[in-house]
C-alpha positions in Angstrom: 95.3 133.1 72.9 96.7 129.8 73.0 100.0 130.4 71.2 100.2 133.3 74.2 99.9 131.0 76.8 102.4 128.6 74.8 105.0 131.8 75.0 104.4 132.8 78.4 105.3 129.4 79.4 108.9 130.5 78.2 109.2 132.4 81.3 108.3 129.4 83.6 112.0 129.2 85.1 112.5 133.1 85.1 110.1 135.3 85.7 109.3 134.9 89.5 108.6 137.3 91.1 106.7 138.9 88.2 103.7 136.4 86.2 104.4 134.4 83.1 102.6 136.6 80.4 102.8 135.8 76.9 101.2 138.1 74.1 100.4 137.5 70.4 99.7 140.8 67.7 97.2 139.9 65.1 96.1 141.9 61.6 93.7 140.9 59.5 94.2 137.1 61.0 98.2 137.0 60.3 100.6 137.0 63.4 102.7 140.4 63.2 104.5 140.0 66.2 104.8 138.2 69.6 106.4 138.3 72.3 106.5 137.3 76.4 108.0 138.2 79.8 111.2 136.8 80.3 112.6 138.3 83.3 111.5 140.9 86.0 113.2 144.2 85.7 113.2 143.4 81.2 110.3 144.1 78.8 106.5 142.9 79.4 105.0 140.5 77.2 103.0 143.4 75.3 106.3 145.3 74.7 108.3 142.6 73.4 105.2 141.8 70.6 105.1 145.4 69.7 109.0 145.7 69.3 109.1 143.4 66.4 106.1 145.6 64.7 107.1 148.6 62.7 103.6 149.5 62.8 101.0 148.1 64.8 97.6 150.0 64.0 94.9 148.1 63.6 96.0 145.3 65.1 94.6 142.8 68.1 96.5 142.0 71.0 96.0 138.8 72.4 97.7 138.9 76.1 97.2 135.9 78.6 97.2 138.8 81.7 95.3 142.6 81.9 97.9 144.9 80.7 99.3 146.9 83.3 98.0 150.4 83.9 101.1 151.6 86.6 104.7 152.5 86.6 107.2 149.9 88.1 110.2 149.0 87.0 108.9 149.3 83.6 106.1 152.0 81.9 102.4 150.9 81.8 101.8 148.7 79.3 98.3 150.2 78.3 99.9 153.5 77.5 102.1 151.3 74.8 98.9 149.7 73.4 97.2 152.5 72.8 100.4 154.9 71.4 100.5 152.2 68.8 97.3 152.0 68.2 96.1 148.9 68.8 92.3 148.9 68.4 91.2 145.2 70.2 92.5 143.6 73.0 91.9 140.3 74.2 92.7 139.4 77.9 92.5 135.7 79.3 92.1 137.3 82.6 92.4 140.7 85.2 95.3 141.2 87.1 94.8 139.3 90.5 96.7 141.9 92.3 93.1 144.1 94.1 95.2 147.1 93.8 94.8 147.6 90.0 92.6 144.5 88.8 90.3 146.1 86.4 92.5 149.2 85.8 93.8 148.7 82.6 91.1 146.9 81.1 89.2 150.2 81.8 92.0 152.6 80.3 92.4 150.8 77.7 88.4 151.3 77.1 88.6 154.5 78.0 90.9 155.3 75.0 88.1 154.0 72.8 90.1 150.6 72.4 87.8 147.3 72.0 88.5 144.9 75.1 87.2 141.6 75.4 88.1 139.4 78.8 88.2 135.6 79.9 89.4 134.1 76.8 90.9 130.3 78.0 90.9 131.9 81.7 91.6 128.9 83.2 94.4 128.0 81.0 96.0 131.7 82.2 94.8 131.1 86.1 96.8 127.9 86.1 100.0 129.7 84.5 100.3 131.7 87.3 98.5 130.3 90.5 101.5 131.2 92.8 101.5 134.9 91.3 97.5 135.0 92.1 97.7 133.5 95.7 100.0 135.6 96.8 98.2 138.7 94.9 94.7 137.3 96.5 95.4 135.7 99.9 98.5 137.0 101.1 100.3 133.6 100.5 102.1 131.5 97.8 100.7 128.1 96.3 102.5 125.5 98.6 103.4 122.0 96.5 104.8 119.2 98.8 106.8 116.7 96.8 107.0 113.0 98.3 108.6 109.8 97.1 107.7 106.7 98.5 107.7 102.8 97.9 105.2 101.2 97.0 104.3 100.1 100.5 104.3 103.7 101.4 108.4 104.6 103.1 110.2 107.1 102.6 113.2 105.8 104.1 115.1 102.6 105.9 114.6 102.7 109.7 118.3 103.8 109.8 117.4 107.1 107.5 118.9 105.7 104.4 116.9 107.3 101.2 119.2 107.6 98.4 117.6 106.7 96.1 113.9 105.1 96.4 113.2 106.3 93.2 114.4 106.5 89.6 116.7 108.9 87.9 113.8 109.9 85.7 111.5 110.8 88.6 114.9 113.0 90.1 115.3 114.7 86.8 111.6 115.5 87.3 111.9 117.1 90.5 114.5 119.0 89.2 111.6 120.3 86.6 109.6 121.3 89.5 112.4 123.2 91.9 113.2 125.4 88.6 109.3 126.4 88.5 109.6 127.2 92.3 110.2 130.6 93.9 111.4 129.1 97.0 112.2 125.1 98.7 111.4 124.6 102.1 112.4 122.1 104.6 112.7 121.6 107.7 115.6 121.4 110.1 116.0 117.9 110.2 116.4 117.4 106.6 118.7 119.7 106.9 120.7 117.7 109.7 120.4 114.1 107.8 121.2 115.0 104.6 122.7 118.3 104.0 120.9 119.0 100.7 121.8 121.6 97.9 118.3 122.7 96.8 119.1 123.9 93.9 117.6 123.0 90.3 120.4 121.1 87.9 118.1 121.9 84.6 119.7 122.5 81.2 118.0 125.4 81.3 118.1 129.1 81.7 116.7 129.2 85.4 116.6 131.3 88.3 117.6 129.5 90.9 114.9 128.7 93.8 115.5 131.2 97.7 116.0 128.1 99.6 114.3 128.4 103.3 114.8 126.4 106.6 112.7 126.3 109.2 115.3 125.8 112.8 112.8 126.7 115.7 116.0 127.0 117.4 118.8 127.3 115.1 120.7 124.3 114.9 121.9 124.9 111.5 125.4 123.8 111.1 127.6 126.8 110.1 129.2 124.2 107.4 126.1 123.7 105.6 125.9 122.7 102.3 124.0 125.1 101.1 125.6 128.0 102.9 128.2 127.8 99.9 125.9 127.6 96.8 124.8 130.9 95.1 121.5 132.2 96.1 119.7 133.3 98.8 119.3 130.7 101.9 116.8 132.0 104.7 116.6 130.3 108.2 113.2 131.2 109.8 113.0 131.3 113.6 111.7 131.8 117.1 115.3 131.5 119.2 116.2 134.7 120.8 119.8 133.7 120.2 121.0 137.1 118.5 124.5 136.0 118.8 124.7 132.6 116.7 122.2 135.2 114.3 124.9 137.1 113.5 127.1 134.2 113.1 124.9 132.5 110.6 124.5 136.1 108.9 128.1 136.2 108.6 128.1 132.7 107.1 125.8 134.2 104.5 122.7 133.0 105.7 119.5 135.7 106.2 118.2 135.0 110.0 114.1 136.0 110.1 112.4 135.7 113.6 108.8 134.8 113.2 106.2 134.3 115.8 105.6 130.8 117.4 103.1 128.6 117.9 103.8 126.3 121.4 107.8 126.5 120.9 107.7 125.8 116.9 107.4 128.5 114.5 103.6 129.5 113.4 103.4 127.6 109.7 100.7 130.1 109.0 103.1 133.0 109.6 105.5 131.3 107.6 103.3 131.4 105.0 102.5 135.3 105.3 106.1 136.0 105.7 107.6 134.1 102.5 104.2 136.2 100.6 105.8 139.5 101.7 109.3 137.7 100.1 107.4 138.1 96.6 107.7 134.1 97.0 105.1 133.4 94.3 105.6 129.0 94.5 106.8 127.2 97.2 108.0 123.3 97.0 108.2 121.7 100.0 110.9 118.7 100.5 110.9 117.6 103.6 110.5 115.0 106.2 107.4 113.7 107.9 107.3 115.9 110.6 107.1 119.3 108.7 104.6 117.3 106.3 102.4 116.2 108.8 102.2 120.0 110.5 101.6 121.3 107.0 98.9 118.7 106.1 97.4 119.5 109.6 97.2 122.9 109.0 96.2 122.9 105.5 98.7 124.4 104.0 99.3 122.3 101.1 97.6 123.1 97.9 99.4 120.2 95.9 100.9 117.2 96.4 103.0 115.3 93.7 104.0 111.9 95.0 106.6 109.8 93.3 106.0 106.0 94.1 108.6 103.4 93.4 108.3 99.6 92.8 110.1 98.4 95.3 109.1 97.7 99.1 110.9 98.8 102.1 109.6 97.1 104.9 107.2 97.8 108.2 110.2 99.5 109.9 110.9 102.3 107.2 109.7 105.6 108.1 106.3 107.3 106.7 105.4 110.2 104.7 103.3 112.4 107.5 103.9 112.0 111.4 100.2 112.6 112.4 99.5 111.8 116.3 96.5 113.3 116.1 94.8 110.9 113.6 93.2 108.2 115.6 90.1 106.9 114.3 89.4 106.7 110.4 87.0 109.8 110.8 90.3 111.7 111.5 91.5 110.7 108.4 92.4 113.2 105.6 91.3 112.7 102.3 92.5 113.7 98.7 91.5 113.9 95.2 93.8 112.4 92.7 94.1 115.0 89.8 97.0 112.9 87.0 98.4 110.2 87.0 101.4 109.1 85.0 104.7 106.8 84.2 108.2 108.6 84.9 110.6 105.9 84.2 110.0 103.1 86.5 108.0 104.8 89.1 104.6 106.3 89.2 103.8 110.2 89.6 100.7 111.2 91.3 99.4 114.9 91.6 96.6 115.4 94.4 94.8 118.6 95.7 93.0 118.3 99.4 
């Protein structure tokens, strides 16, 4: 199971929407065959094993997620399993998705096949926590990335922020975009630095949807990012259908969402980049749309970059929080890893 999980994460980059899923075919404790899920719309994990098998009977399939029981773009991988005749499978978990969790564990019985679940579960929950938040709770895992100086800025009182931290920690983030489904940011990133969102990895990679959250579309029409392959969203709650169909025309896609007191509802956000089959979401932004995340707990990660270098009482902060007053108001994290990326140190922290 854990030379599956090792080949699922082969997909990491290109599998989104779909799960990473990695399989392994065993007989008579010798690999046969193994395979995993590069890309949605191309062969499962289970298929890709059993392609390199000339015969498979008898054998034990090790797959990091249930084999599918339904038709979608490609056949059930159950019915595969048992035409080949496979005689044990061994899941690290069910698939998340409440619409056929359990289904093909129980076909797969039902064909008189040996099944065993929860082999290294956590390992496979881990591989796929965007797929199985979305699939459970209608929303995708949410990492905020942050880089700071060691006296906690994110930037010179003027703005100025290129670069606070080191090429290694960039090359890094690059690492983490190319995981993403989607970026997010905010409006006013958008305005003061114009960014590309994409993710330079010499790697095969899907590129990232990159989303923008304008309240009330000031997006410049010249945007950056209006000129980069890929899709580039602007979420909003202006009634202003004609700069819309401008910004359509400039190749953006224009969403209206609900608002919450003039801003667009984060939560509703949330639920709309789900029904986007946005499985990750990294959030790279300023301290306004991370301070109305954090408030509204919508976070599931942080991974915070901090330099060695100081930039002063006047540079700006990581979170604008009005609302935190006394130290009760405070809000707390746990610290998860910790470690050296060049000069600068990488923290991950859950709420």
């Amino acid at each position: 199971m854990a030379r599956a999980l090792n080949l699922a994460k082969n997909g990491l980059y290109t599998t989104k929407p779909n799960p990473r899923v990695g399989c392994v075919l065993v007989r008579d404790d010798v690999i046969i065959g193994e395979g995993w899920h590069v890309k949605a719309g191309l062969g499962h994990a289970e298929i890709e094993a059993l392609n390199q098998v000339a015969d498979a009977k008898g054998a034990t399939a090790y797959v990091t997620l249930e084999p599918c029981s339904h038709y979608g773009r490609t056949p059930p991988c159950c019915e595969a399993l048992i035409k080949a005749g496979i005689t044990r499978v061994v899941a690290a978990m069910q698939d998340p998705n409440p619409q056929v969790s359990g289904k093909g564990l129980k076909k797969l019985k039902a064909a008189g096949i040996d099944v065993v679940c929860g082999v290294l579960e956590q390992d496979a929950l881990a591989l796929n926590r965007g797929f199985i938040k979305r699939m459970t709770k209608n929303r995708p895992f949410v990492r905020s990335k942050l880089a700071m100086s060691l006296d906690g800025r994110t930037a010179m009182a003027s703005g100025e922020s290129k670069w606070i931290t080191s090429a290694e920690a960039r090359a890094d983030v690059h690492g983490l975009r190319a995981e993403s489904s989607a970026i997010l940011t905010g409006i006013n990133t958008v305005l003061a630095d114009d960014p590309a969102l994409t993710a330079r990895i010499n790697m095969n990679v899907v590129q990232p949807v990159r989303v923008v959250l304008d309240s009330q579309l000031k997006m410049p029409f010249t945007a950056r990012m209006a000129s980069l392959p890929g899709r580039n969203l602007i979420l909003t709650c202006s009634h202003d259908k004609m700069k819309q169909q401008i910004f359509e025309k400039s190749g953006f896609e224009v969403y209206r969402l609900p608002d919450k007191n003039g801003r667009l509802d984060l939560h509703e956000v949330m639920i709309f980049l789900a029904w986007q089959q946005i499985n990750e979401v990294l959030v790279e932004s300023g301290p306004i749309l991370n301070g109305a995340l954090l408030t509204e707990g919508l976070v599931d990660e942080y991974v915070v970059y901090i330099a060695p270098c100081i930039l002063g009482d006047q540079g700006r902060g990581l979170f604008k929080m009005p609302g935190l007053q006394q130290m009760a108001d405070r809000k707390n994290l746990k610290l998860c890893d910790v470690r050296q990326i060049g000069q600068d140190l990488k923290l991950t922290l859950t709420p």
